[in-house]
C-alpha positions in Angstrom: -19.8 -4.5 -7.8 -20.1 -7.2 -4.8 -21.5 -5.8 -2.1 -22.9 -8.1 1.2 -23.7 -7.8 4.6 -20.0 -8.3 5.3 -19.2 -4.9 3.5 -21.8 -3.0 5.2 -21.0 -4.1 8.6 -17.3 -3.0 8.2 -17.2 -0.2 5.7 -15.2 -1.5 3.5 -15.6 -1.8 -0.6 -14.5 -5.6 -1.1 -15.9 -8.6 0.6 -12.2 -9.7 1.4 -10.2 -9.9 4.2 -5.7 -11.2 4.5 -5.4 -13.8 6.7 -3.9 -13.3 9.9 -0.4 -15.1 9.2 2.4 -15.2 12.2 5.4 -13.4 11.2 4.1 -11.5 8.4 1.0 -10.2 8.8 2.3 -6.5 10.0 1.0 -3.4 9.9 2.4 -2.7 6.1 0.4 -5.3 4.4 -2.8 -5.0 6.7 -2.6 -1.2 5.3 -2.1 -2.1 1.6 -5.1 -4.7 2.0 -7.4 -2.1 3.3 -6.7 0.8 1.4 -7.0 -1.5 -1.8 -10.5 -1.7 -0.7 -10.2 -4.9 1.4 -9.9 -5.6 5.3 -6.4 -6.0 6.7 -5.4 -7.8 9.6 -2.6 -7.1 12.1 -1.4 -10.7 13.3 -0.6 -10.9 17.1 0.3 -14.1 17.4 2.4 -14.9 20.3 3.6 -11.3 20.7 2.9 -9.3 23.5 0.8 -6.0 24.2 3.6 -3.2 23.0 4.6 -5.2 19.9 0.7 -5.4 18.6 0.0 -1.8 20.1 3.4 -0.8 18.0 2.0 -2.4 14.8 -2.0 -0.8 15.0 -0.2 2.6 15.8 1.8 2.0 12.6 -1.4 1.1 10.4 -3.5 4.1 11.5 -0.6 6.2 10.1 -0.3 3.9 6.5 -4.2 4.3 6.3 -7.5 5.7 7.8 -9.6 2.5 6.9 -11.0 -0.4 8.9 -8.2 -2.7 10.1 -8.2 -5.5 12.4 -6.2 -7.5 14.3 -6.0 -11.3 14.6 -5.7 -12.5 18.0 -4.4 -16.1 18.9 -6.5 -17.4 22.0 -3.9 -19.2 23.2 -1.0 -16.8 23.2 0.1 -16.6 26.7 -0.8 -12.6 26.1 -4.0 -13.1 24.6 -5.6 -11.1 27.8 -3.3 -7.8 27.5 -3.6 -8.0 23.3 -7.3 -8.0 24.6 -7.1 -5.0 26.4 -5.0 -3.1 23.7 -7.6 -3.7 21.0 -10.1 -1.6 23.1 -7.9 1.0 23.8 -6.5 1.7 20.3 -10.1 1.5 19.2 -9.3 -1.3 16.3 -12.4 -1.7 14.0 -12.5 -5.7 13.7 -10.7 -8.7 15.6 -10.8 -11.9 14.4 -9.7 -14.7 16.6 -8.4 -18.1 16.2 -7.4 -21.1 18.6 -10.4 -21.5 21.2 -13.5 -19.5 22.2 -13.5 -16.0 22.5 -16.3 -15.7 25.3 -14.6 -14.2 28.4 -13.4 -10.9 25.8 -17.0 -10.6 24.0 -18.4 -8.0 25.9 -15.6 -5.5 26.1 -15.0 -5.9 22.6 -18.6 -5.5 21.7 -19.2 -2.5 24.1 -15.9 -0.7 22.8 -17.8 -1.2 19.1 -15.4 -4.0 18.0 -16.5 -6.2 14.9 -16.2 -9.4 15.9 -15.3 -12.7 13.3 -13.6 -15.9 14.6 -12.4 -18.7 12.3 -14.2 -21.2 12.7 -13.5 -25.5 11.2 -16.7 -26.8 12.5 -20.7 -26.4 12.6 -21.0 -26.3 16.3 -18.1 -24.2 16.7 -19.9 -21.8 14.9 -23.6 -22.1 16.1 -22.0 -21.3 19.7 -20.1 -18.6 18.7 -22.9 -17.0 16.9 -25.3 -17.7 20.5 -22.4 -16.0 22.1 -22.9 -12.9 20.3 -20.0 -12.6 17.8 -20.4 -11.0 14.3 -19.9 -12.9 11.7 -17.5 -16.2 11.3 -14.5 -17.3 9.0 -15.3 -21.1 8.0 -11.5 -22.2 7.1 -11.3 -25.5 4.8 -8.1 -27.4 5.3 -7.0 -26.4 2.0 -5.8 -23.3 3.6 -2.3 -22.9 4.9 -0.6 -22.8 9.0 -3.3 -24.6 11.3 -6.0 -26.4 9.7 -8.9 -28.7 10.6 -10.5 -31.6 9.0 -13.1 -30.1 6.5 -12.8 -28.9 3.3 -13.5 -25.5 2.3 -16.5 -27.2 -0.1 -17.8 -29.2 2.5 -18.0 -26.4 5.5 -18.9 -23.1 4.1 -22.0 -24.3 2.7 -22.9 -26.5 6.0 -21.9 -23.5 8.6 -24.2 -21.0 6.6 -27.3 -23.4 6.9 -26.9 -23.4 10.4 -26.5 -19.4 11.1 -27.8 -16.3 10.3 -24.9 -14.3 11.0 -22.3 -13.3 7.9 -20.2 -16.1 6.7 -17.0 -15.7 5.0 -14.9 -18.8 3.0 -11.4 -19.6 3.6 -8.6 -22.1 2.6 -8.1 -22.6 -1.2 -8.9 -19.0 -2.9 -6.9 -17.0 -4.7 -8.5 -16.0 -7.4 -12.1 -14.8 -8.7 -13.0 -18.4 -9.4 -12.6 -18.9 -5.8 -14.5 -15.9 -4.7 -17.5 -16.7 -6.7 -17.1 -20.5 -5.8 -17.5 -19.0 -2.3 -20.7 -16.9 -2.8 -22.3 -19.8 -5.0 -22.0 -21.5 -1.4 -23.4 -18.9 0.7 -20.5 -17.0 1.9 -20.6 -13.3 1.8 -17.0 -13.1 1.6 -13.6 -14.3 1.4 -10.2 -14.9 3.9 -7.2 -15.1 1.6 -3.2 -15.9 2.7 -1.6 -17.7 0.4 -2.2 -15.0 -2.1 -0.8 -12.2 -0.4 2.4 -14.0 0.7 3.6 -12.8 -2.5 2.4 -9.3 -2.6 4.9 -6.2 -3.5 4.0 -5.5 0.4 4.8 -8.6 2.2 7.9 -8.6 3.8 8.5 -12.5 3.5 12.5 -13.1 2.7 12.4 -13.5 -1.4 13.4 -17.3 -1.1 9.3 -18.2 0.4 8.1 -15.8 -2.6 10.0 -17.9 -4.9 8.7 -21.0 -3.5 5.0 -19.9 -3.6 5.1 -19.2 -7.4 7.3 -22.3 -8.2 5.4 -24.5 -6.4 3.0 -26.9 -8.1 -0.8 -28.3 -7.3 0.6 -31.4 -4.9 3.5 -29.7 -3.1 2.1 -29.2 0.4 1.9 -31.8 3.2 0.3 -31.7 6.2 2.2 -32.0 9.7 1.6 -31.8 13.3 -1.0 -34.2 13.6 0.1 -36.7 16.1 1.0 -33.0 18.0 -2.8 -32.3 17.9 -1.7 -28.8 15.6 -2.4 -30.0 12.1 -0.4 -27.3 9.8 -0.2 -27.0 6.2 2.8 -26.1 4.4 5.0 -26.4 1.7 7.3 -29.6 1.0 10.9 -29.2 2.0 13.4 -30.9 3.8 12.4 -29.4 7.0 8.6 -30.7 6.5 9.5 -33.7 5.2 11.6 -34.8 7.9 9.0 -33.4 10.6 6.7 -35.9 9.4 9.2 -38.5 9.2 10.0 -37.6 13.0 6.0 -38.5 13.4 6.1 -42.0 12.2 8.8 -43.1 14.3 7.3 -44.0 17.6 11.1 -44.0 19.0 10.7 -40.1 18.8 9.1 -38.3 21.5 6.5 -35.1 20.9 8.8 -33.4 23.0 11.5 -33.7 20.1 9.2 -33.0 17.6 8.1 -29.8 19.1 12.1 -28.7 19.7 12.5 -29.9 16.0 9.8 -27.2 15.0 10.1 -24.3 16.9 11.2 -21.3 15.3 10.8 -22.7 11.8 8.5 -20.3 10.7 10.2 -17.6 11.2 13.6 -19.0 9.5 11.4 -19.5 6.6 10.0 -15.6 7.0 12.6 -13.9 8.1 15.6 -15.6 6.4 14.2 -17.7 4.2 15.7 -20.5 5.2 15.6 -23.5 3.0 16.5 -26.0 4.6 15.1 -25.3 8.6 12.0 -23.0 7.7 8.7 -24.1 7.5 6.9 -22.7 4.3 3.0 -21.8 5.7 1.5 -22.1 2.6 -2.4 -23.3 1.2 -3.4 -25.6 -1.7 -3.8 -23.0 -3.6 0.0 -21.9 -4.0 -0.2 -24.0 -7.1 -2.7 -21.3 -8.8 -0.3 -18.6 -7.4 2.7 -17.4 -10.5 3.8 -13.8 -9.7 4.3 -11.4 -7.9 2.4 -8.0 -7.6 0.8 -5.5 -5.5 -1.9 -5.9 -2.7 -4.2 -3.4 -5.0 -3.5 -5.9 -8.5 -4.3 -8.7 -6.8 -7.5 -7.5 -4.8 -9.2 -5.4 -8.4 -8.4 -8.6 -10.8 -10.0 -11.1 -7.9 -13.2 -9.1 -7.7 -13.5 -8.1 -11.0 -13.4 -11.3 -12.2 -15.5 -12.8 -9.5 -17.9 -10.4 -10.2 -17.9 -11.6 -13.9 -18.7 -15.0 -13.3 -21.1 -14.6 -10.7 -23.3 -12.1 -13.0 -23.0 -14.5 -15.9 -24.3 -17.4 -13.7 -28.3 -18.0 -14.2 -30.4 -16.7 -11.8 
């Protein structure tokens, strides 16, 4: 079996955590994640304190394994989700969108595991001098907000320049991808895309049915002239949003009233024509639909294949 550092600093069996994804990240997949073996996250994106203290009271009673929560730093109640981690004594917090400094040493003296997401080198030497735990280098193969790098190109660059854990993210979904990862240093994965069409995820049927229709070249990226580069599948919605970004007639202001709330008409209602389909490169490797536990045992087992057939 796998085993790293990752695993031993958590206490959990598998070297794989579920993405933090807004709108469907709850407490119900986060559970099924960790009691298959893996880490589940609670995502509080721009929620506020009693809808992300709601959702960890709801996992502890689903499952007594280590959960976390994914914090958004620049969620206008990123310093009461702060406090509520503490207090509901969540094992791990990953955090995405800016630095994490000012909550480091609450979270570290309440005993909270600490793993940003990292796109960058430097972003991750400085979190490691700040005293975080470990670090999620995210490729922009994955899906929602992405950087620049690929997930080829950082992993391998950020664990030269730490010594803390490193996990991969952005374009895994299957044991391939987790051995890929460990050939380049990581000692563990971040998976999304995968899990959007878990048994457990409460996405509306219609994204589900887009995931496993969709082919190797159907995402585009958007956002970019915004400054939020997101990944996501190709529809009319996306397609026009970046249409919307060509024409210099159209103000960002437009842009941003164009997109908000399409996530969760995709989610929620699976809207096909105003929702806006998160979704990684990886969708294209993605065909059915299962449980969290399926998908989590046939990802390691056959990572674990590869890896101990690969010459020392």
């Amino acid at each position: 079996m796998i085993k790293s550092r990752i695993c031993e600093l958590i206490g959990i069996k598998y070297p794989i955590f579920q993405g933090g994804m807004a709108w469907i990240s709850d407490a119900k997949l986060a559970a099924a994640v960790s009691e298959a073996g893996g880490l589940g996250l609670i995502s509080a994106m721009s929620a506020n304190a009693d809808y992300v203290r709601e959702e960890i009271r709801k996992c502890k009673e689903l499952t007594k394994k280590p959960f976390g929560v994914n914090i958004m730093l620049q969620s206008p109640f990123a310093d009461e989700v702060a406090k509520v981690v503490v207090e509901e004594k969540v094992a791990v917090v990953t955090t995405g969108a800016g630095m994490p400094t000012k909550y480091i040493k609450d979270w570290k003296d309440a005993g909270i595991i600490i793993v940003p997401v990292v796109a960058s080198v430097a972003f991750a030497v400085r979190l490691e001098r700040s005293g975080v735990d470990a670090v999620i280098a995210e490729g922009c193969e994955s899906g929602g907000h992405v950087g620049e790098l690929n997930t080829m190109a950082l992993v391998p660059q950020v664990v030269d320049a730490v010594k803390i854990p490193v996990l991969a993210a952005g374009g895994i979904a299957d044991g391939r991808g987790v051995a890929a990862s460990f050939m380049l240093g990581a000692e563990g994965v971040q998976c999304g895309t995968c899990f959007l069409v878990a048994d457990e995820c409460k996405v509306h049927e219609n994204y589900k049915k887009k995931i496993i229709s969709a082919g190797d070249t159907e995402t585009i990226v958007t956002g970019k002239r915004l400054g939020h580069p997101v990944r996501s599948l190709k529809t009319r919605f996306s397609r026009t949003f970046a249409e919307m970004e060509k024409n210099s007639e159209v103000t960002d202001k437009q842009i941003m009233d164009f997109g908000t709330g399409s996530l969760r008409k995709a989610v929620v209602d699976g809207n096909l024509e105003e929702g806006s389909f998160m979704a990684g490169q990886i969708a294209g490797l993605v065909k059915k639909q299962e449980p969290v536990k399926d998908i989590i045992v046939n990802m390691m087992a056959d990572a674990e294949k590869l890896l101990s057939s690969t010459p020392n």
